[in-house]
C-alpha atoms as one frame of an Amber mdcrd trajectory, in Angstrom:
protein
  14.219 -10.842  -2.051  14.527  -9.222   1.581  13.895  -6.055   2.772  15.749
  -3.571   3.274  15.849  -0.600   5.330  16.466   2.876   2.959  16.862   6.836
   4.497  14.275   9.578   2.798  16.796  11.152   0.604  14.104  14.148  -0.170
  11.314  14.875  -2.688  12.304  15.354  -6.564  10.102  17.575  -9.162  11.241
  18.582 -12.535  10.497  17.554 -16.274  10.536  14.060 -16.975  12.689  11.695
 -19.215  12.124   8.345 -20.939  14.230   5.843 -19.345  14.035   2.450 -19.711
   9.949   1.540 -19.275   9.507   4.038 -17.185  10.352   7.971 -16.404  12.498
   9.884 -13.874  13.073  13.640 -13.254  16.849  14.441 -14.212  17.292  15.238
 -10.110  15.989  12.487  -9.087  18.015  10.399 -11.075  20.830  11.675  -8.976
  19.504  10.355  -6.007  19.314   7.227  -4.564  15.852   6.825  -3.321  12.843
   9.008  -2.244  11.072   7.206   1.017   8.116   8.655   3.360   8.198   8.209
   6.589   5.278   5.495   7.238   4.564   3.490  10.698   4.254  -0.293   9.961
   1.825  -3.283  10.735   0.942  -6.325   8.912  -3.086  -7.118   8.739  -2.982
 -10.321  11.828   0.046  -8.010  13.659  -0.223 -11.314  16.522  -0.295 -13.661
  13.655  -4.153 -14.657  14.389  -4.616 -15.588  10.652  -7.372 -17.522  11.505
  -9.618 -14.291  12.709 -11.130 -13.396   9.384 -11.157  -9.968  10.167  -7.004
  -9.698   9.949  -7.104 -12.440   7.380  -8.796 -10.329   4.264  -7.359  -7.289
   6.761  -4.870  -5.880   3.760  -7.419  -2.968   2.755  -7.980  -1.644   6.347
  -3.939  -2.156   7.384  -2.866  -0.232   4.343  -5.226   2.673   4.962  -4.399
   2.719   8.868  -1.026   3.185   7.896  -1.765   5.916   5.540  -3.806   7.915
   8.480  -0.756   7.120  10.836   1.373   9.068   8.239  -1.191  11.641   7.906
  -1.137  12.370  12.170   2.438  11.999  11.889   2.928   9.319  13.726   6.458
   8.197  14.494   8.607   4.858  13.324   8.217   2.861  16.812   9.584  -0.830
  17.897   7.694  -3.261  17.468   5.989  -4.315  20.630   3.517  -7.292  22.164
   1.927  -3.841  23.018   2.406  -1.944  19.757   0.987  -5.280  17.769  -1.771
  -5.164  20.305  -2.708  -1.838  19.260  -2.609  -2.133  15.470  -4.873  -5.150
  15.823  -7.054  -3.726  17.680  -7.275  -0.959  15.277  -7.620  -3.329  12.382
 -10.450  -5.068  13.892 -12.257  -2.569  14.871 -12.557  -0.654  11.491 -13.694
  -4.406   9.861 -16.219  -4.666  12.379 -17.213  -0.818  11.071 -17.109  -1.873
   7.678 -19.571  -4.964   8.463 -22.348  -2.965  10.852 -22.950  -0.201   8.477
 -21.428  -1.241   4.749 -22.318  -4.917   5.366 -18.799  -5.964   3.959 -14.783
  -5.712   5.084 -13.329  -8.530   2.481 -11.721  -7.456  -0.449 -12.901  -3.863
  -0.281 -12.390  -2.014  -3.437 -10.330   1.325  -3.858 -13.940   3.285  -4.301
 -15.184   2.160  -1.144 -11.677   2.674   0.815 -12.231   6.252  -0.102 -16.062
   6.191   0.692 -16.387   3.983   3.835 -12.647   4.093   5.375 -11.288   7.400
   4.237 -14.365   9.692   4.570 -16.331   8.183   6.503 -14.420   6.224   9.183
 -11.254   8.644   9.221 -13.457  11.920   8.570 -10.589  12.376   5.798 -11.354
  14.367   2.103  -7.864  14.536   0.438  -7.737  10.887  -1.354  -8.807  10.268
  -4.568  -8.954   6.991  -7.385  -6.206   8.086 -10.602  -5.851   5.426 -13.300
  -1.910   3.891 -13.526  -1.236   3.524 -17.056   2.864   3.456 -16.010   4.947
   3.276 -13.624   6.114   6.697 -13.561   2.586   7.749 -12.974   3.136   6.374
  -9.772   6.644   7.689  -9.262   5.033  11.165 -10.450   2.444  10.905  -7.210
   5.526  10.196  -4.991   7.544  12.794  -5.931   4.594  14.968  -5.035   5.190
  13.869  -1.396   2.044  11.494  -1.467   1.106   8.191  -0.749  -0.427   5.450
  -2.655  -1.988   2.449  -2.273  -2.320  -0.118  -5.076  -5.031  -3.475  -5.203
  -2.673  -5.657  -6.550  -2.423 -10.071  -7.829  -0.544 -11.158  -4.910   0.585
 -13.798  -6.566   1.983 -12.154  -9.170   4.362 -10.219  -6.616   6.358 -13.203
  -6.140   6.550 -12.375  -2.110   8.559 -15.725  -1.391   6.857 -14.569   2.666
   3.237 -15.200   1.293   2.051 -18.342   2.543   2.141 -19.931  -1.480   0.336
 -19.065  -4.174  -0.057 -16.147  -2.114  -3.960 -13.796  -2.031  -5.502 -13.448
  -5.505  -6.469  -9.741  -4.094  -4.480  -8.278  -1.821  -3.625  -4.058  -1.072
   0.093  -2.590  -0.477   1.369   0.916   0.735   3.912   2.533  -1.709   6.043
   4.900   0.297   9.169   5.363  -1.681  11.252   4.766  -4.870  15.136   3.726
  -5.709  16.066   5.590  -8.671  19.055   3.311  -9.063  17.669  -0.017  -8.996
  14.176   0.479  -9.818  12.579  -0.574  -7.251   8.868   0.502  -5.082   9.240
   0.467  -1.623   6.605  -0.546   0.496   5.096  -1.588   3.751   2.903  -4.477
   2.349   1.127  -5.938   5.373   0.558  -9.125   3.844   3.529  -9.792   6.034
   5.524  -9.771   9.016   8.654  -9.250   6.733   6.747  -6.250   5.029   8.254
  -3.009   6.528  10.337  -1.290   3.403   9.843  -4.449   1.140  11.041  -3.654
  -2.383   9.009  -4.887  -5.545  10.939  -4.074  -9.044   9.416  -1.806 -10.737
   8.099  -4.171 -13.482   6.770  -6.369 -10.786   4.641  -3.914  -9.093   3.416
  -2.504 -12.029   2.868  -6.091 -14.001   0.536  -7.186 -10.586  -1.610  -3.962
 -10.178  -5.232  -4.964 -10.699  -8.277  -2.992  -9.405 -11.108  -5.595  -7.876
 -14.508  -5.253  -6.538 -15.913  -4.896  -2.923 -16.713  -8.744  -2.110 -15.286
 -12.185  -1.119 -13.435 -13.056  -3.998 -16.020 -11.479  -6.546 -14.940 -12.325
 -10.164 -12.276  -9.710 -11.877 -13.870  -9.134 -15.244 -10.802  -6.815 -16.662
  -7.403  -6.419 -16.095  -7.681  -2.295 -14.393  -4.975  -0.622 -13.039  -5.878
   2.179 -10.339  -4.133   3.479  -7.537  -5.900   5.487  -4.156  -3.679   8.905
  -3.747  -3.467   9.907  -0.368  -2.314  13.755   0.355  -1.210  16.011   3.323
């Protein structure tokens, strides 16, 4: 699967109908895709893998994306410069994360709100909401907000991962094709990542909540998503 690049076609509200596994407004089903505007970065943005800090750097990359949507940031090339930037950023909240929380690996989506969201970005409008479909995802887009989902990388499939691909890993939903039933995302697990598209039934069958901690043992299969709002 590549990515593809896909214009915002518009937000879509109205009742909801059963289609297929999952359910779409009437007027959305018209369209072809609803896509937020999000800037882009993968979690080593110079490919320094080895730094530990970018390496379990999915949580912090996600949620920096999500503040550069809130500031309304705009879609830029991608620059030595620009990388530069991001991974500076990226760093620099890990290195937050350690001095005061004592821990920036495999951050869960309670402490993304706590330590990242309202502490770090001085930001109140995010909150935890169980997934028990995929339209309850869809649902949050069409309200013009952003999510981000812990997910089983390796159940994504990502044929960009170096293989088996992270046990834990974090993505940025932005966006959903009505037509082919697909989430589009900027997953920053890599390069490749800007507008990647997950079926549906992927995404969803790959969501799984897990604790703050390296590689801390997932007791039960939980599906949660962080909302982000304007």
């Amino acid at each position: 699967m590549k990515p593809n690049n896909y214009k915002n076609s518009g937000h879509f509200l109205g009742p909801l109908l059963l289609l297929s596994f999952i359910f779409i407004s009437p007027t959305a089903a018209l369209a072809k895709s609803l896509v937020l505007t999000v800037p882009f970065t993968s979690q080593a943005p110079l490919a320094q893998w080895k730094d530990e800090r970018q390496q379990d750097g999915c949580e912090e990359a996600a949620a920096l994306m999500a503040r550069a949507w809130l500031k309304g940031e705009a879609l830029q090339k991608t620059t030595p410069l620009i990388q530069k930037a991001w991974r500076d950023k990226i760093v620099n909240l890990s290195d937050f994360e350690q001095k005061k929380y004592g821990e920036y690996r495999d951050v869960s989506l309670n402490d993304m709100v706590a330590w990242i969201f309202k502490d770090y970005f001085k930001y109140e409008k995010v909150s935890v909401k169980p997934i028990k479909t995929a339209a309850d995802i869809i649902r949050e887009l069409e309200k013009g907000n952003l999510i981000l989902t812990p997910m089983n990388g390796q159940l994504l499939k990502n044929p960009y991962f170096t293989a088996p691909g992270p046990e834990r890993h974090m993505i940025l939903i932005k966006g959903y094709d009505y037509q082919t039933k697909q989430f589009i995302t900027n997953d920053p697990g890599t390069r490749r990542g800007e507008n990647y598209r997950y079926s549906a039934k992927i995404l969803f069958g790959a969501i799984r909540a897990y604790p703050t901690g390296y590689k801390k043992p997932i007791k039960d299969v939980v599906k949660e998503m962080l909302v982000v709002e304007k």
